[in-house]
C-alpha positions in Angstrom: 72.5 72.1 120.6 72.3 71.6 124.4 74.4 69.2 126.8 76.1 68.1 129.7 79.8 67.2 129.5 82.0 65.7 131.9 85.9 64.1 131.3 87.6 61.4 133.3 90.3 61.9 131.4 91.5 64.4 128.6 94.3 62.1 126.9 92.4 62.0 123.6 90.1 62.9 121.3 86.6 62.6 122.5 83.0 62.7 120.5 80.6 64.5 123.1 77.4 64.9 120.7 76.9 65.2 117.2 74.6 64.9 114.0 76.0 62.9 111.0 74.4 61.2 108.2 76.7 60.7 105.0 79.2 63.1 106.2 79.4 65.3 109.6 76.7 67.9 110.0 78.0 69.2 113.7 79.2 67.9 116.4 81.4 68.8 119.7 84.7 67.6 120.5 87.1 67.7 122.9 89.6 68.4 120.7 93.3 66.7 121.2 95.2 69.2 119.2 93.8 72.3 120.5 92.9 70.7 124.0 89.6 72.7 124.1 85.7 72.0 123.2 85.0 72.5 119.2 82.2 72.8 118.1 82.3 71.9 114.2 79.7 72.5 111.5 79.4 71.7 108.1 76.9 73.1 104.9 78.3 70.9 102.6 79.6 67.7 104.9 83.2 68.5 104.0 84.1 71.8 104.7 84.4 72.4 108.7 83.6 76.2 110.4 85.3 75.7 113.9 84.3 77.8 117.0 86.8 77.0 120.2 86.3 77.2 123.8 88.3 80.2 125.2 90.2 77.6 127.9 90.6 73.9 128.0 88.3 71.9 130.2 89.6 70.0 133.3 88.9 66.3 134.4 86.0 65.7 137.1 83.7 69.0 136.0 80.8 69.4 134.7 80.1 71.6 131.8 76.8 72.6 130.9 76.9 73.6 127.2 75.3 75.3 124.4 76.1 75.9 120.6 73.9 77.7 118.2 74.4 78.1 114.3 72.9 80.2 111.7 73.8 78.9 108.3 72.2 82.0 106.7 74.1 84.3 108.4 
């Protein structure tokens, strides 16, 4: 997965791009309680594997990013 993000604001919890059906499949996140990018996948649509950013984001930058999982690894 491949994207652009930019944040006017970081006050909450905010969807940047995803895949989900039934249940999630993956998706990034800015999330709120770890104030960072996640990126979130799921084999099984209910069971999450996180990976965080090392630093949160700031407002009013752009961010060019780019997730990759294996499931069979």
């Amino acid at each position: 997965m491949t994207c652009w993000a930019y944040f006017d604001a970081l006050a909450t919890q905010q969807h940047v791009i995803g895949k989900r059906f039934a249940t999630a499949e993956w998706y990034l996140e800015h999330s709120l309680a770890d104030t960072r990018l996640a990126f979130k996948v799921s084999n099984d649509g209910t069971v999450l594997t996180t990976a965080l950013w090392s630093a949160a984001p700031s407002t009013a930058t752009w961010y060019f990013v780019h997730c990759f999982y294996d499931a069979g690894r």
